[in-house]
C-alpha positions in Angstrom: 17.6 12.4 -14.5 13.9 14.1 -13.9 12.4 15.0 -10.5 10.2 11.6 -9.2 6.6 12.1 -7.9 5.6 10.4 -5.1 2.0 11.2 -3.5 1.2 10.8 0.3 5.0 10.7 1.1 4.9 10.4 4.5 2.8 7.2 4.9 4.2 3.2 5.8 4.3 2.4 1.8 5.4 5.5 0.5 8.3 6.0 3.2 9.8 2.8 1.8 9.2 3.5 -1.8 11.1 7.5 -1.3 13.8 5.4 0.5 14.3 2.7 -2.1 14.5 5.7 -4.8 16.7 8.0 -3.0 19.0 4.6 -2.8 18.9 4.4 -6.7 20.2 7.9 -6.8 16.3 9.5 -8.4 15.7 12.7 -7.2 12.1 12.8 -5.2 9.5 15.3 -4.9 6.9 14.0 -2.4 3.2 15.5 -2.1 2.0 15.9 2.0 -1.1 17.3 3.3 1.6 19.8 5.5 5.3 20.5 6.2 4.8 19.7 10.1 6.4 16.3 10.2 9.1 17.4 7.5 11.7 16.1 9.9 10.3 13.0 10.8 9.6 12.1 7.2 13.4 13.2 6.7 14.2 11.0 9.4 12.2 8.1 8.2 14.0 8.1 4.8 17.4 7.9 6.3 16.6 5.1 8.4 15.8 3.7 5.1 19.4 3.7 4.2 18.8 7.3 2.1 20.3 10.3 2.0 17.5 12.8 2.0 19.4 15.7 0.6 17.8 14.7 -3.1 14.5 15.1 -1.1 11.6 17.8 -1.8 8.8 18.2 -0.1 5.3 20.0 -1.5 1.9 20.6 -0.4 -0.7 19.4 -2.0 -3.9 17.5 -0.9 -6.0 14.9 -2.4 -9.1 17.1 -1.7 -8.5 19.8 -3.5 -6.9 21.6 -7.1 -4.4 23.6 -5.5 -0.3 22.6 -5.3 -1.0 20.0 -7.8 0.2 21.1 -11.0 3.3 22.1 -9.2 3.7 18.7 -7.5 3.8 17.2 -10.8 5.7 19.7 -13.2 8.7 18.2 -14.6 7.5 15.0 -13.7 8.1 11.9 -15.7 7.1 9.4 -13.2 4.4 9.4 -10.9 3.4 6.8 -8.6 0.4 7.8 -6.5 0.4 6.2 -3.3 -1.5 8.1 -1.2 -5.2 7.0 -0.5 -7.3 8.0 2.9 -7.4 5.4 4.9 -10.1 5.7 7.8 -8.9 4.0 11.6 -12.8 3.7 11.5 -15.1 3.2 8.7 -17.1 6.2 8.3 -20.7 6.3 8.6 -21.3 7.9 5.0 -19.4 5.4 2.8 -18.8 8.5 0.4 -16.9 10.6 3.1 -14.4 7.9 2.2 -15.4 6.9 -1.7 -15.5 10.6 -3.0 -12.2 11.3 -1.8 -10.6 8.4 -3.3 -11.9 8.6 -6.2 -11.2 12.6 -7.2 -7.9 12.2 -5.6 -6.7 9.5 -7.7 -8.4 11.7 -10.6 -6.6 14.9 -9.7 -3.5 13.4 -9.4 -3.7 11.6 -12.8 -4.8 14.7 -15.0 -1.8 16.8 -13.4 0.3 13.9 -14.4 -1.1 14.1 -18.1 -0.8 17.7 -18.0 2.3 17.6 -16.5 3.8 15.1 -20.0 4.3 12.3 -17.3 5.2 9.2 -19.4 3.6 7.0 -16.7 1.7 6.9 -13.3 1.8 3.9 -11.0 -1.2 3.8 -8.9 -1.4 2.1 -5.6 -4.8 0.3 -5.9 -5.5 -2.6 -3.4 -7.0 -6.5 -3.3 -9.5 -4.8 -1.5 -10.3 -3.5 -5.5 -9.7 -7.3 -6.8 -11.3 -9.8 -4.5 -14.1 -8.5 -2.1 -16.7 -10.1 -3.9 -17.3 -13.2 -3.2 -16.3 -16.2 -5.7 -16.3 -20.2 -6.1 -13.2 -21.5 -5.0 -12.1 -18.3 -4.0 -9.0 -18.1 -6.6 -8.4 -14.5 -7.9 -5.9 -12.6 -10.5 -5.8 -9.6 -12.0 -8.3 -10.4 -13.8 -10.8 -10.0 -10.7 -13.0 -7.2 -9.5 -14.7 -6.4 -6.5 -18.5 -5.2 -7.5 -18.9 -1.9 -5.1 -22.6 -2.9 -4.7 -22.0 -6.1 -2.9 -24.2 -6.6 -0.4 -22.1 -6.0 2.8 -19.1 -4.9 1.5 -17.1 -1.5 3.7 -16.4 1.7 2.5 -13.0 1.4 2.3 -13.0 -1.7 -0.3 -15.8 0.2 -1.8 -13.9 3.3 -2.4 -10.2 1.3 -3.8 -12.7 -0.8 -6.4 -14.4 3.0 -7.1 -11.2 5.0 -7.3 -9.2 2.4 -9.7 -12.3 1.8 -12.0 -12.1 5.6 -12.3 -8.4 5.4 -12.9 -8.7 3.0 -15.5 -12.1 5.0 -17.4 -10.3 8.1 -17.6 -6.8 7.0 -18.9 -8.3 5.7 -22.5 -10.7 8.1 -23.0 -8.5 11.2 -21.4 -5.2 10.5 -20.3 -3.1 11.9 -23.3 0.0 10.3 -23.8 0.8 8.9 -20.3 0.3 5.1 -19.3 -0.9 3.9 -16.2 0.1 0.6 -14.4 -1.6 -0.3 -11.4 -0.4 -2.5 -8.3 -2.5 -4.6 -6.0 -1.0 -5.5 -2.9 -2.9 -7.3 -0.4 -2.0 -7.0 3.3 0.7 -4.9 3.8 3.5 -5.7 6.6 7.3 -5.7 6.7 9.8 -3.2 8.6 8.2 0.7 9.1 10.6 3.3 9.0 7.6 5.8 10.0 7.2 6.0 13.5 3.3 6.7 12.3 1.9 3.5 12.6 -1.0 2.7 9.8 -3.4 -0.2 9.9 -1.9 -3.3 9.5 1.3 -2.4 11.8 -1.1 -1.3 14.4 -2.8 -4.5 14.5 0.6 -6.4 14.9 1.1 -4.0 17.9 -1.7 -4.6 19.4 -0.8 -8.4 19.2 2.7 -7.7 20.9 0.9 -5.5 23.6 -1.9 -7.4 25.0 -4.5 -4.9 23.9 -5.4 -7.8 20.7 -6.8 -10.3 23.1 -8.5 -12.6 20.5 -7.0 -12.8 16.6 -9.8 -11.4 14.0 -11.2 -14.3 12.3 -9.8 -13.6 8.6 -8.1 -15.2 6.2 -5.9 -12.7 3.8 -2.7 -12.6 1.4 0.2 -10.8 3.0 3.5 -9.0 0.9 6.2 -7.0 3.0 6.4 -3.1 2.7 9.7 -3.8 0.8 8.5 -6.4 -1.9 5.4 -3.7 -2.2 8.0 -0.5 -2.8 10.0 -2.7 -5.1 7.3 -3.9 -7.4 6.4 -0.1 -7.9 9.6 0.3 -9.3 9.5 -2.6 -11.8 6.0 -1.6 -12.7 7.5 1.6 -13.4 10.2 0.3 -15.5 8.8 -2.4 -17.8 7.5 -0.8 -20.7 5.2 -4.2 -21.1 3.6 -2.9 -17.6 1.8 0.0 -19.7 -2.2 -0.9 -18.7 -1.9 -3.9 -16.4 -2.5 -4.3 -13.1 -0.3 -6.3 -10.9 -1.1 -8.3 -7.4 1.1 -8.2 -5.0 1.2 -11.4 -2.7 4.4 -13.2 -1.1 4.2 -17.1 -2.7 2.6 -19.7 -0.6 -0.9 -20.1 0.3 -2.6 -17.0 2.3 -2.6 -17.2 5.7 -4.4 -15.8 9.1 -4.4 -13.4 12.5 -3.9 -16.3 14.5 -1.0 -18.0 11.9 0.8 -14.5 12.4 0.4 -15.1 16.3 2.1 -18.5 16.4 5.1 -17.1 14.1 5.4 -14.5 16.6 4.8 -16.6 19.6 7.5 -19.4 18.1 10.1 -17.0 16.6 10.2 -14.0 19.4 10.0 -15.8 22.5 9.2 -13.0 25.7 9.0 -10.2 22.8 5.7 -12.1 21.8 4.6 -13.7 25.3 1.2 -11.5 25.2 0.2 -12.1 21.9 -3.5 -13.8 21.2 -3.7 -17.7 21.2 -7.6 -17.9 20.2 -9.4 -16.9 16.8 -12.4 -14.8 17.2 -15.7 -17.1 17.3 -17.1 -17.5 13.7 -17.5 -18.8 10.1 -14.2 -19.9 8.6 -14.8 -18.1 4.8 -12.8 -20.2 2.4 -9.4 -19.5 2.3 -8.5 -17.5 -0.9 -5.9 -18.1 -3.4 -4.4 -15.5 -4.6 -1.5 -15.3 -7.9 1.2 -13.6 -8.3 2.3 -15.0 -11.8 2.3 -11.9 -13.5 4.0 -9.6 -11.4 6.8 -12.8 -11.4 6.9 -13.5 -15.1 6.3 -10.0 -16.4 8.7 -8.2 -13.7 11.0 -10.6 -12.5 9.1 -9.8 -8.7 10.7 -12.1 -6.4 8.8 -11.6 -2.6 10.3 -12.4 0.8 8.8 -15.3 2.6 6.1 -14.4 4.6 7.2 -15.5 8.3 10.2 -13.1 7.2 8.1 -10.5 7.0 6.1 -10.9 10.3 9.0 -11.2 12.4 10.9 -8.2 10.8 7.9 -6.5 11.5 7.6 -6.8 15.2 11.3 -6.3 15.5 11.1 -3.2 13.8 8.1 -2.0 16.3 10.5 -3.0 19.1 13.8 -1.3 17.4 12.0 2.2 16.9 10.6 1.9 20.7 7.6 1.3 19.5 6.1 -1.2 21.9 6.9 0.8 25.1 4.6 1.6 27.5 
């Protein structure tokens, strides 16, 4: 059994994804910016249920040539999961966009160099359905237009970075297919002690410091389902050139929704968390399919109040929520 690429392999996806791997008895090679956290990453993966001993860690960093061709030799899966993700948007869209974009590049022509037989890319709704549309329904077959008026860096720079994914692979990807996966917001148990975006946010609920609930209306899939759905996009040798969104079933949902599930199922745990929606224009609330990723895969994701409570509890399990 060959050696398993994963990119960024410390983050809140890609922790799950090494764990769920490792479990399935693949060896894993995992790309990080530097060995300084090696044993928290270690420690990460075994809460995961892993042993870590089939676990390698390189260097190698988005932003630059060097450790790549390394990270990917022997290599006949890759999924690339790591993407920057700014706590703030940057005030020059293209300290975000550039990035993005030639990392997802680099990683892909190591991976053809390298004989990979495929590379699953962790792309984003934020690629899919930024742009506005009439009844506000959206597949795969959706794209967000980078030149909407209004639209962040960071959606800019997941609808950038895939596009370039997708224009290289034809014209120079060699022999090696790429699938990409969609997921729109991301919660479920962390096993990183590194909190990312959208576990942050469900902190902050839990804390106090989230006063009001954001006014926004979004598609949620746990960690898990997200890890999982790489796999099986990995696979399925019908995957080769699709992408695949990754949404729990159900119609999408809102910050304040996820504050009453916390509020009803957590009791004291959630007695600070916000009871009022920020002032504002409700946008219409999207729809969002999963079909594919059902039909094609066999995907099966866990209900979405699941998800929001395991979250918190995992915040409280890891000690997370102390002052």
């Amino acid at each position: 059994m060959s050696t398993v690429l994963v990119t960024g392999g410390s983050g809140y996806v890609a922790t799950q994804l090494v764990a769920a791997l490792l479990r399935a008895g693949n060896p894993v090679r995992v790309t990080v910016r530097s060995t300084d956290r090696e044993a928290e990453l270690r420690a990460a993966v075994r809460r995961g249920d892993a042993d870590d001993t089939g676990l390698e860690l390189v260097v190698a960093d988005l932003s630059a040539s060097d450790g790549w061709k390394a990270a990917t030799a022997g290599c006949e899966e890759v999924y690339h999961v790591a993407s920057p993700i700014p706590y703030v948007q940057p005030e020059d869209p293209d300290d975000l966009i550039v990035p993005a974009r030639e990392g997802a590049l680099r990683v892909l022509r190591a991976a053809r160099d390298a004989g990979a037989r495929r590379v699953v890319l962790t792309s984003s709704f934020a690629a899919v359905g930024y742009t506005p549309k009439p009844g506000a329904e959206f597949t795969e077959d959706d794209w967000t237009d980078p030149d909407t008026p209004g639209l962040a860096a960071y959606p800019r720079s997941k609808a950038i970075a895939e596009r370039a994914a997708w224009d290289l692979m034809p014209r120079d990807g060699g022999d090696t297919e790429l699938v990409v996966v969609n997921p729109t917001f991301i919660l479920g148990p962390t096993i990183t002690t590194e909190l990312r975006s959208s576990m942050q946010l469900i902190k902050a609920m839990l804390d106090g410091t989230m006063s009001v609930a954001p006014r926004a209306r979004m598609g949620v899939v746990d960690v898990r389902d997200v890890a999982d759905l790489h796999i099986r996009a990995m696979a399925e040798p019908k995957a080769a050139g699709k992408r695949f969104l990754a949404v729990a079933d159900g119609p999408t949902t809102s910050f304040v929704e996820v504050a009453e599930v916390l509020r009803h199922r957590l009791g004291p745990l959630a007695a600070r968390v916000p009871t009022q929606e920020a002032p504002g224009e409700d946008r219409p609330r999207p729809v969002i399919h999963n079909d594919r990723a059902r039909e094609e895969l066999g995907w099966r994701p866990r209900a979405v109040e699941t998800t929001i409570v395991e979250s918190a509890e995992s915040l409280r399990d890891l000690g997370l929520l102390e002052a």
